[in-house]
GURO-808554 format. One record per residue (C-alpha): residue in three letters; x, y negated, z. Coordinates in steps of 0.1 Angstrom, whole numbers, plus 2048, in hexadecimal, padded with zeros to 3 digits. Layout:
N
> residuo  X  Y  Z
> ALA  X  Y  Z
...
***
This chain:
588
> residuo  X  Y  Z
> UNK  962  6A2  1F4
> UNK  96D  684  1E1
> UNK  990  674  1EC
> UNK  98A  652  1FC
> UNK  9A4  63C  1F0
> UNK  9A1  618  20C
> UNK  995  615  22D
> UNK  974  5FB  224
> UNK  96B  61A  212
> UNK  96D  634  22C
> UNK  95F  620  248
> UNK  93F  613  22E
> UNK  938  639  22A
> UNK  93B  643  24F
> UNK  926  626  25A
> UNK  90D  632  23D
> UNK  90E  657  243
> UNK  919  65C  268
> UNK  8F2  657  27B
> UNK  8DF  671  263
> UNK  8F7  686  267
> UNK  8FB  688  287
> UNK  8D3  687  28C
> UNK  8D0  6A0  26F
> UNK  8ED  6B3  264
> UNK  901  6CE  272
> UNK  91F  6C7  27B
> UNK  936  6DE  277
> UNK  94C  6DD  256
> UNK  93C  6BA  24C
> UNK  94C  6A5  235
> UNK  94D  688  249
> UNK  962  69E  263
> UNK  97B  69F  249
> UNK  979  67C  241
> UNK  981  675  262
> UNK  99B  68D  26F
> UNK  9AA  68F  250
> UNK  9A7  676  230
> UNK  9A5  657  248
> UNK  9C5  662  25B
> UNK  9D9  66A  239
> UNK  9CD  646  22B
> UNK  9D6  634  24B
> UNK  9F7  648  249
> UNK  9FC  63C  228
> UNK  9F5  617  230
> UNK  A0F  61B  250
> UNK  A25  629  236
> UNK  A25  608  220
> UNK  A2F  5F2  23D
> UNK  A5A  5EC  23B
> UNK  A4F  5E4  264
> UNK  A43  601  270
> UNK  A4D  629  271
> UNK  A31  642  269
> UNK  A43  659  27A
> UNK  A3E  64E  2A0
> UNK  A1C  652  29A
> UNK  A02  670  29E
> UNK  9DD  668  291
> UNK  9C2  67D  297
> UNK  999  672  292
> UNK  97D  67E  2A1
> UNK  957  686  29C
> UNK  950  69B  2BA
> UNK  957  6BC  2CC
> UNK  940  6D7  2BF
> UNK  926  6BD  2BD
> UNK  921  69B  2AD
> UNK  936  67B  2C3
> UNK  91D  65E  2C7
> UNK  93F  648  2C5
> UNK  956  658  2AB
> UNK  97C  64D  2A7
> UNK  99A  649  294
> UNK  9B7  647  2AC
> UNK  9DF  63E  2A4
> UNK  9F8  645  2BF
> UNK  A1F  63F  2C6
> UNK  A2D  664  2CC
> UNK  A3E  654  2E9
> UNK  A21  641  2F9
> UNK  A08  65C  2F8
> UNK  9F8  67D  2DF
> UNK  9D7  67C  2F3
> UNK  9B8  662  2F4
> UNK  9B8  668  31B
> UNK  9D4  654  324
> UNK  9ED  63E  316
> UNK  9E4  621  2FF
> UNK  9E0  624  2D7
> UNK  9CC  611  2BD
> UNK  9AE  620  2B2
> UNK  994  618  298
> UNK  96F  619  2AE
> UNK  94D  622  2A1
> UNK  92B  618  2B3
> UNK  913  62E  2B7
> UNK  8FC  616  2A0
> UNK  915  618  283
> UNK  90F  5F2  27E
> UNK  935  5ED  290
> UNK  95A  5FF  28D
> UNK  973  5ED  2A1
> UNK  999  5F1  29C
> UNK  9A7  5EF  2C0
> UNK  9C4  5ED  2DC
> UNK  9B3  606  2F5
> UNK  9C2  61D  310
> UNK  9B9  640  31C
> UNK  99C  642  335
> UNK  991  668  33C
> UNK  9B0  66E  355
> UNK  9B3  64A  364
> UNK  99B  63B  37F
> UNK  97E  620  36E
> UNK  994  607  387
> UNK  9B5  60F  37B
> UNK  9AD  60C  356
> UNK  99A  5ED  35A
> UNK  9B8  5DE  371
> UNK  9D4  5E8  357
> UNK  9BD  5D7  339
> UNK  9C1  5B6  34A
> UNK  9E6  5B9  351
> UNK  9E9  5CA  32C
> UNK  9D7  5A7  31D
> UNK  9EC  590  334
> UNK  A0B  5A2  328
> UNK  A05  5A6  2FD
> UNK  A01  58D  2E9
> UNK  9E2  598  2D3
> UNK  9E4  578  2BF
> UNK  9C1  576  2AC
> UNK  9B0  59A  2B8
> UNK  997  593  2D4
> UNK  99D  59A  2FA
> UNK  97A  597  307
> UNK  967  5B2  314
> UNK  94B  5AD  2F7
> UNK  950  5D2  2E6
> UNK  932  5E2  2E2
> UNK  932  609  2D9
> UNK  913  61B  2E9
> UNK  905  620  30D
> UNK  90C  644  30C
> UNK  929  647  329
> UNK  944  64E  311
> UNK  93D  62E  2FD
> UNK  93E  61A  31F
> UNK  95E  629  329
> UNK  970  61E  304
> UNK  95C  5FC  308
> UNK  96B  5F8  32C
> UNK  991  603  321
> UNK  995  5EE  302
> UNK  9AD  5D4  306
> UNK  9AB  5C1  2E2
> UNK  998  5C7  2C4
> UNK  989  5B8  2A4
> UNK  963  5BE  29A
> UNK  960  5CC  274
> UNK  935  5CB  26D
> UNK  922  5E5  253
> UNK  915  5C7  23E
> UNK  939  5B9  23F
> UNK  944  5D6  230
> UNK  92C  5E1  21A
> UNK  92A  5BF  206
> UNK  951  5BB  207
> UNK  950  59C  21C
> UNK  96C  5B2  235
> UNK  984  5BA  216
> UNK  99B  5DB  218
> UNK  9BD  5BF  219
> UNK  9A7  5AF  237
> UNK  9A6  5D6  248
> UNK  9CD  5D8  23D
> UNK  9DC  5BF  24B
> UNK  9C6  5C2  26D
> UNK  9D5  5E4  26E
> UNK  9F8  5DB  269
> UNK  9F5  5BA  281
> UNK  9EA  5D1  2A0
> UNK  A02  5EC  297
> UNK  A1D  5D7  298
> UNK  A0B  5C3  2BC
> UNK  A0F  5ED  2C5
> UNK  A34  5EE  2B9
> UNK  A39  5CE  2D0
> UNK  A26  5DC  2EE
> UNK  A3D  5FC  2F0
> UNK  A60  5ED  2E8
> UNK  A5A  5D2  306
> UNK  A3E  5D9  31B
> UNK  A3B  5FD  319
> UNK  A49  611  337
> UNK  A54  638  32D
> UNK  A3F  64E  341
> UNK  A44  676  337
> UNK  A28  685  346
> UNK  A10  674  32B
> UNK  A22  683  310
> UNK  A1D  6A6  301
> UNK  A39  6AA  2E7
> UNK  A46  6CD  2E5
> UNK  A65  6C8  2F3
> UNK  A59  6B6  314
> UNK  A48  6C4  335
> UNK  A21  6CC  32E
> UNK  A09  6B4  33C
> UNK  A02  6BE  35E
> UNK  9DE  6B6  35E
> UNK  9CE  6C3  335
> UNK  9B1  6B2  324
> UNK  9A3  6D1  317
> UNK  98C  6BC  2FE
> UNK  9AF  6B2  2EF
> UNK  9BF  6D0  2F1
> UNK  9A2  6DD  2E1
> UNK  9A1  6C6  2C2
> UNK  9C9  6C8  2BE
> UNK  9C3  6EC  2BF
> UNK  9A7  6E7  2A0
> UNK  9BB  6CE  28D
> UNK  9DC  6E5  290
> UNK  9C9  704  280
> UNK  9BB  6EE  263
> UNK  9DF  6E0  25D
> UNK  9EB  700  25A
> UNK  9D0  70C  23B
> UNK  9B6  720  250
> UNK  996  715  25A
> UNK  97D  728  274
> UNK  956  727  27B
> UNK  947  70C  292
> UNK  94A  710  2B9
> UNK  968  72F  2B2
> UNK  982  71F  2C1
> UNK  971  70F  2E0
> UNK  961  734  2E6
> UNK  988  741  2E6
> UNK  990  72D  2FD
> UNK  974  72E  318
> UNK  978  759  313
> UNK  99D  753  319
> UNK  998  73B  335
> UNK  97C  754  347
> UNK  992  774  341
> UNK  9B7  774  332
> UNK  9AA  795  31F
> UNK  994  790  2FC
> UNK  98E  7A5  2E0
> UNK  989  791  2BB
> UNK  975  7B0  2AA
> UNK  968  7B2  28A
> UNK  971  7BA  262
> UNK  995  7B8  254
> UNK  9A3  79A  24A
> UNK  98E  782  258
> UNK  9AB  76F  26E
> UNK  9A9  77B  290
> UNK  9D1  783  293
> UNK  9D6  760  281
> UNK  9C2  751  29C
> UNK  9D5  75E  2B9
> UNK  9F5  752  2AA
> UNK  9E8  72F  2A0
> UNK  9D8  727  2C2
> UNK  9F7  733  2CE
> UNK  A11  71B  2BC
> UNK  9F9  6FF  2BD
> UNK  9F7  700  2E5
> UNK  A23  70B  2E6
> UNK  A1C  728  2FA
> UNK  A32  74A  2F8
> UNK  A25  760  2E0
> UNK  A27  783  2DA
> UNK  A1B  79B  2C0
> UNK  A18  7C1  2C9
> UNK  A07  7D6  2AB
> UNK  9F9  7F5  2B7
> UNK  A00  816  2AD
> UNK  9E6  833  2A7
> UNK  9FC  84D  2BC
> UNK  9F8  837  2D9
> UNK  9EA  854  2F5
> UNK  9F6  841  319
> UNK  9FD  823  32E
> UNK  A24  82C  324
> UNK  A20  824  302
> UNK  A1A  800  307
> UNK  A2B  7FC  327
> UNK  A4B  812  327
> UNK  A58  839  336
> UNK  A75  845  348
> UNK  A8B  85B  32C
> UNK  A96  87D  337
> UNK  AB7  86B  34B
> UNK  A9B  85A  362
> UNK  AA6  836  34C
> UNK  A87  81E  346
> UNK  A7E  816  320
> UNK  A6D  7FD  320
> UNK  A4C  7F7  30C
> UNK  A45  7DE  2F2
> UNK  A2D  7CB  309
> UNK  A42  7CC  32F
> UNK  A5E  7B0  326
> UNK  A45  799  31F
> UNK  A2F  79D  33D
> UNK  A52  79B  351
> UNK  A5A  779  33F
> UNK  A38  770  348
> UNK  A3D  777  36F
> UNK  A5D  765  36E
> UNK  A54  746  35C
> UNK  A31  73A  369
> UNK  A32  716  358
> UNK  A2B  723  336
> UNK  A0F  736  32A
> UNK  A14  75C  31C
> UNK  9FA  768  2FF
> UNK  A01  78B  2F1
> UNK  9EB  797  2D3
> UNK  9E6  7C0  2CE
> UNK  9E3  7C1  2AA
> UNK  9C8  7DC  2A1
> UNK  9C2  7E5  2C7
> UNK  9AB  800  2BC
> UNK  9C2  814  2A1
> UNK  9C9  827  2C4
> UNK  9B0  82F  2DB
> UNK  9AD  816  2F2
> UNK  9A5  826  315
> UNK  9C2  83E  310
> UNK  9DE  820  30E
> UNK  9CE  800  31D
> UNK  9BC  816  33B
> UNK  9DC  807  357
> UNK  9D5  7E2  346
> UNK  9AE  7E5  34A
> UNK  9B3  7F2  370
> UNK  9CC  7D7  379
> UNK  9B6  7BC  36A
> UNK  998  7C7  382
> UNK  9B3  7BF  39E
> UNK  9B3  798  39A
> UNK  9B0  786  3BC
> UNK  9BA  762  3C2
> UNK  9D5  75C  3DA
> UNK  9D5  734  3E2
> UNK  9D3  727  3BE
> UNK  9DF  747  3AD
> UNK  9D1  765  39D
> UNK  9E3  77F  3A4
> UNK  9DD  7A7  3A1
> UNK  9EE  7C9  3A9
> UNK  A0C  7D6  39D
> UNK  A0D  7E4  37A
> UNK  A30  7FE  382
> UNK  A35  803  3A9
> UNK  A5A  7FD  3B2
> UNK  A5C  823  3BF
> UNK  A56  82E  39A
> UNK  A75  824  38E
> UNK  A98  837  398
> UNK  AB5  81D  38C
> UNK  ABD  800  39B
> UNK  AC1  7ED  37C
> UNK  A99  7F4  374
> UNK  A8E  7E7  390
> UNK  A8E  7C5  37F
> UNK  A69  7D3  373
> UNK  A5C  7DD  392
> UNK  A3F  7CA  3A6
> UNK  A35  7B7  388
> UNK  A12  7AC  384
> UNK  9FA  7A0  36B
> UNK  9FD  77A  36E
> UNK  9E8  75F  36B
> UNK  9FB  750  351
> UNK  9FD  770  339
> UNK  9D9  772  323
> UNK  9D6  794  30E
> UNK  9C4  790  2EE
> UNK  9BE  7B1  2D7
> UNK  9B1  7B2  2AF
> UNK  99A  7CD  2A6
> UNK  98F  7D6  288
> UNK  969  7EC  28D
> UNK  96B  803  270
> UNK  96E  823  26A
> UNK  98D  829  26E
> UNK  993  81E  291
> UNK  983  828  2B3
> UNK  968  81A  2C2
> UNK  966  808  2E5
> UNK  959  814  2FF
> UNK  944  7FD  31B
> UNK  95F  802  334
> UNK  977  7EC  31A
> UNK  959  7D5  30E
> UNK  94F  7CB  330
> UNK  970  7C3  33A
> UNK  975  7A8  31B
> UNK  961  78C  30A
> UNK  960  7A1  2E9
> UNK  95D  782  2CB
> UNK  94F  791  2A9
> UNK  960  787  289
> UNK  947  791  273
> UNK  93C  773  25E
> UNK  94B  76D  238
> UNK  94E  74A  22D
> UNK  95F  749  20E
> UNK  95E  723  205
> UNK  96C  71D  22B
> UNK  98C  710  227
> UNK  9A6  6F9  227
> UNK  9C0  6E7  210
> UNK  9D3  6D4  223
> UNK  9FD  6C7  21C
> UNK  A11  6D3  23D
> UNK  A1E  6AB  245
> UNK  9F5  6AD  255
> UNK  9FA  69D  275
> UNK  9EC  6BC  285
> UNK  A09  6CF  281
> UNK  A1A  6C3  2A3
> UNK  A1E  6DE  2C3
> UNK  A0F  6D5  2E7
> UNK  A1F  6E2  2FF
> UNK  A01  6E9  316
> UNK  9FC  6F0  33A
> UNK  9F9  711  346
> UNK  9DB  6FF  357
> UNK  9C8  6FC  333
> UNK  9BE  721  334
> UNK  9C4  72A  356
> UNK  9A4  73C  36B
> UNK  996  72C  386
> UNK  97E  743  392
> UNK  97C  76B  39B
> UNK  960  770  3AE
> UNK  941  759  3AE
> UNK  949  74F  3D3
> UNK  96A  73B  3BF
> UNK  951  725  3AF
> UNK  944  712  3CB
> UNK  922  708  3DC
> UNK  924  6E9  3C3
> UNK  91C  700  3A7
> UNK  904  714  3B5
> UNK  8E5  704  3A6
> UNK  8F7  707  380
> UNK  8FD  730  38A
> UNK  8DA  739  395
> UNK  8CC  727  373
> UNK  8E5  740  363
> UNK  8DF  75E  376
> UNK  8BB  756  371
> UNK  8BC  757  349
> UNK  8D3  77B  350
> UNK  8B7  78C  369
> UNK  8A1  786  34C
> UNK  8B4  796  332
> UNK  8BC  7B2  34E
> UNK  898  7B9  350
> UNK  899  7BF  327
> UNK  8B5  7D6  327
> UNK  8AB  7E9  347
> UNK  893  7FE  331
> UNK  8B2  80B  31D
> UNK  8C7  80E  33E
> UNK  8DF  7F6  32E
> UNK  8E0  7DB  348
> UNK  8FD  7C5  350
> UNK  90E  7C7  36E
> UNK  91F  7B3  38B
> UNK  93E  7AE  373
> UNK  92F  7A6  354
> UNK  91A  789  36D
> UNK  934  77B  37A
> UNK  949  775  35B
> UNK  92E  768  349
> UNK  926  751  366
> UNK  94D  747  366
> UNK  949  741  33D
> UNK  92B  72B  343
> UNK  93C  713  35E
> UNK  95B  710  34A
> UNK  946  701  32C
> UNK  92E  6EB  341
> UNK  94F  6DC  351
> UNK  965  6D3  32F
> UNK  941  6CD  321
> UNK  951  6E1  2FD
> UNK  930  6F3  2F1
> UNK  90B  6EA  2F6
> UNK  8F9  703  312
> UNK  8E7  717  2FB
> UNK  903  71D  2E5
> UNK  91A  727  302
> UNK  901  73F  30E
> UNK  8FD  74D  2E9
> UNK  924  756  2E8
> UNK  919  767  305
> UNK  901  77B  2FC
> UNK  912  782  2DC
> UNK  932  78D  2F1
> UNK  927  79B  310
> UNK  902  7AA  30B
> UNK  8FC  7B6  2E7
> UNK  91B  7CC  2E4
> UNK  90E  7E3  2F9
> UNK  8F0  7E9  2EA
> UNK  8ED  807  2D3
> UNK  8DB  828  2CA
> UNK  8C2  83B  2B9
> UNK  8A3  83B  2D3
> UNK  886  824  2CE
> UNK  88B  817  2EE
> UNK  8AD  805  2DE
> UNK  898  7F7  2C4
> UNK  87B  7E9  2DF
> UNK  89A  7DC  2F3
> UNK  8A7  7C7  2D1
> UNK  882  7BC  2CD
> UNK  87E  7AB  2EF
> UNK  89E  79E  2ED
> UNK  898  790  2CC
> UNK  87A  77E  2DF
> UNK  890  770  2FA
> UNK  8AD  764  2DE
> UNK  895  753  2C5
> UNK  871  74E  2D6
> UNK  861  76D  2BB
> UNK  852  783  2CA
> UNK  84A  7A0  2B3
> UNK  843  7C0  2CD
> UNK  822  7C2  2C4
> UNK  826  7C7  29A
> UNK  828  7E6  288
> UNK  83F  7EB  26B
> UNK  865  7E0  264
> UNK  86C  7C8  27B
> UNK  88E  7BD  272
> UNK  888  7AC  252
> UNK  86D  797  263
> UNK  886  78E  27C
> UNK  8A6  786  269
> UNK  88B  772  24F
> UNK  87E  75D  26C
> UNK  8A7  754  279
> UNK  8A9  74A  259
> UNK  890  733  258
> UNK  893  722  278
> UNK  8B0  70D  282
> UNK  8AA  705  29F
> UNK  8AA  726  2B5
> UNK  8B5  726  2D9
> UNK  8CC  743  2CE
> UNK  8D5  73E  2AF
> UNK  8F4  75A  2AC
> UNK  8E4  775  2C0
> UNK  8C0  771  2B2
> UNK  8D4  77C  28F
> UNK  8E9  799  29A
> UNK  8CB  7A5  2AF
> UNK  8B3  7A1  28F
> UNK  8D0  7B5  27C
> UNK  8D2  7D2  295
> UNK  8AA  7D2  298
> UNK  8AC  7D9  26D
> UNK  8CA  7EE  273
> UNK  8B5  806  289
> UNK  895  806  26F
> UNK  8AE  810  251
> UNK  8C3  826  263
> UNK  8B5  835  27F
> UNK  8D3  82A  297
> UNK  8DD  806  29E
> UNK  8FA  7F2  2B3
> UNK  90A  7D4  2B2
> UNK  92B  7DD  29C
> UNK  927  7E1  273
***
């Protein structure tokens, strides 16, 4: 996209573009994303830069147009390091677009999502009796949108100034007008923290402070976006929340798929962008037992250790940071051979008060020296997530169901060769969080853990799964108690942190947790992929002759707006699979 150069500019072509688009357009990789979260930051980085008054440095700025869908209010925010790195609490100015587009305000506002409507409201009056905002309003006259969102921003603002569209566009609000706005309230935010400002560490989330006791995940999330695209690599729409919610529902995924399509890179990114401890094991294709990963007692009865045991150890001993491990081409070795004692233990989870805890890996009794017994009784932790790259070719072993219905399996399958970014590493989404154990930690094991207030939102899930049950019962492929539950557990997570939209949360589902266990040669596979082809996309095609598949994939094509969108194309793929090839599953 063209480089904007001022900020009348940028703001005339939001409040042009932003409503279509976010009526009309899809919005993943749109350009007016990356005006937002990235040319309007630089520019206002730039202009900060200019000023002999203020240092760019204590500031991070991040913009916004949504989290996996559009934002009725999007929002340029700039915050003191100190103060706060998070639009939930703390105070920062921010730059404010109604949901009309006919208004952008440039603000003093506080963080709302973590504080009580009464506190915010309370501290806004005391925040206006205490800064001297010279010629920026104090009323209470902001007007954003009635969505609840836009109320809550409305309700915490303390001072703004109005910018209107027609001001704008005609050049009646000039970009020296917008300039010197900006640097007047930066410096009112200068004043604010050298003599009003009260240090409080638990709002901060710098790298080499405690984590935030209670994280926004929304936040997390977007820090987690931004930090990946300031590092030069760029992933499809919806990836990263998916991650998460697998990681969050079981500490075990698989990233599956062709080489070189980023799933290693991915583990390690999410992993320095959230400053967890991070580990790296590459798998070897002689890899028979449990010993090979874990460790063996040598012929004098000594423990070696195995590349993977220290870590789980530091895990157990350190329970305020969280542990991600990555197995590097899980499936060079065959899996059920090495990772059988892992998938056992996993199946072991119980909560004990607010833990997760399971069996022993190594029983103390299997060890004869003293000085190993530093490794006995150790568990699987709650803080300690297992992720594993696989590459499905021919040149690795398949999985079996045991392993696929013990993992949310995400397919990295799609090739988008203009997808990417070049971005200069000074992007402010290069800092570390240092993140809560709490961000990815499960609350639920067993559907009784997710209480009688969510048992309306279960039995509409459960519902949709008895369905697809039915389907797959003809094959003999139906899910079981296990597969429910997590799915169930994946489901809850999203409809709390609100990250993906219903039907594309149940579609990651479906895609991870149903259609990988579909294959075969019998043409009852093929009717099973034809009625759930009718249940993805609302086509039913059971009672036409002929290929089938191109029909299908031709009418997913066509239609954007399918209740399924992901699983209606693999399913239309493994329907033509079957025509052309007699055999059919879910892996190329």
């Amino acid at each position: 996209m063209v480089e904007i150069r001022s900020l009348r500019e940028s703001f005339v072509r939001i409040m042009s573009e932003y409503v279509h688009a976010r009526d009309h357009e899809g919005y993943g990789g749109h350009e007016l994303g990356t005006l937002i979260r990235q040319q309007l930051p630089r520019l206002i980085l730039e202009n900060l830069s200019a000023s002999e008054d203020i240092n760019p440095n204590n500031y991070r700025i991040n913009g916004s147009i949504g989290q996996g869908n559009w934002a009725y209010v999007p929002w340029l925010v700039i915050m003191d390091r100190d103060i706060t790195v998070t639009t939930q609490e703390g105070e920062y100015v921010a730059y404010l677009f109604s949901e009309d587009m006919e208004r952008v305000y440039l603000a003093f506002n506080q963080g709302v999502t973590k504080a009580d409507r009464r506190d915010y409201l309370a501290k806004k009056n005391i925040l206006r009796d205490s800064i001297n905002f010279q010629d920026f309003q104090v009323d209470d006259n902001i007007r954003l949108s009635d969505k609840p969102l836009g109320r809550k921003y409305e309700q915490s603002t303390v001072a703004y100034r109005q910018y209107n569209k027609t001001d704008l566009v005609n050049g009646i609000t000039t970009e020296e007008q917008l300039i010197n706005d900006l640097h007047q309230m930066m410096l009112i935010y200068q004043e604010y923290k050298e003599q009003i400002w009260q240090p409080d560490n638990s709002a901060n989330q710098n790298d080499n402070l405690e984590p935030t006791s209670e994280p926004v995940v929304a936040e997390v999330i977007s820090h987690i976006k931004e930090y990946i695209t300031a590092k030069g690599f760029a992933y499809p729409d919806g990836l990263i929340e998916n991650f998460y919610l697998s990681l969050k529902t079981k500490p075990f995924v698989l990233l599956a798929g062709i080489s070189g399509t980023g799933k290693t890179k991915l583990v390690q990114l999410f992993a320095e962008a959230i400053g967890c401890r991070y580990k790296l094991i590459s798998v070897r294709p002689d890899w028979n037992d449990g010993s090979d990963l874990l460790g063996y007692k040598n012929i004098q009865g000594k423990f070696v250790a195995g590349p993977i045991i220290d870590f789980i150890k530091a895990a157990n001993d350190d329970a305020d940071n969280i542990y991600l491990v990555c197995l590097d081409e899980m499936n060079l070795a065959r899996v059920e051979y090495y990772f059988s004692d892992f998938l056992s233990i996993m199946e072991t989870r119980k909560k004990v008060n607010k833990n997760i805890v399971t069996d022993t890996i190594i029983d103390s009794n299997y060890f004869e020296n003293k000085s190993d017994q530093a490794y006995a009784d150790l568990i699987l932790p709650d803080n300690l997530y297992i992720v594993g790259t696989v590459n499905m070719d021919e040149t690795t072993h398949p999985f079996s169901k045991k392993v696929l219905d013990r993992a949310n399996t995400i397919e990295f399958s799609e090739i988008h060769l203009d997808m990417f970014t070049l971005l200069d590493e000074t992007n402010s989404g290069l800092d570390t969080w240092k993140v809560n154990p709490a961000f990815l930690k499960s609350k639920y094991v067993t559907l009784r853990d997710c209480g009688i207030e969510n048992e309306d939102k279960l039995g509409d899930i459960i519902g949709r799964l008895m369905e697809i049950n039915d389907i797959l019962k003809e094959a003999n492929l139906q899910i079981g108690y296990r597969i429910r539950d997590e799915i169930c557990f994946y489901m809850l997570y999203n409809n709390q942190e609100e990250l993906l939209t219903e039907n594309a949360a149940f579609d990651f589902q479906l895609m991870q947790k149903v259609l990988p266990r579909i294959q075969g040669s019998s043409e009852t596979i093929k009717r099973v992929l034809i009625k759930l082809f009718y249940f993805t996309a609302g086509r039913d095609y059971s009672n036409e002759d002929g290929t089938i598949g191109s029909k299908a994939i031709n009418f997913v094509n066509a239609n954007n707006d399918l209740p399924f969108p992901r699983s209606s194309a693999k399913i239309a793929f493994m329907i033509k699979r079957f025509e052309e090839d007699g055999f059919t599953s879910f892996w190329l």
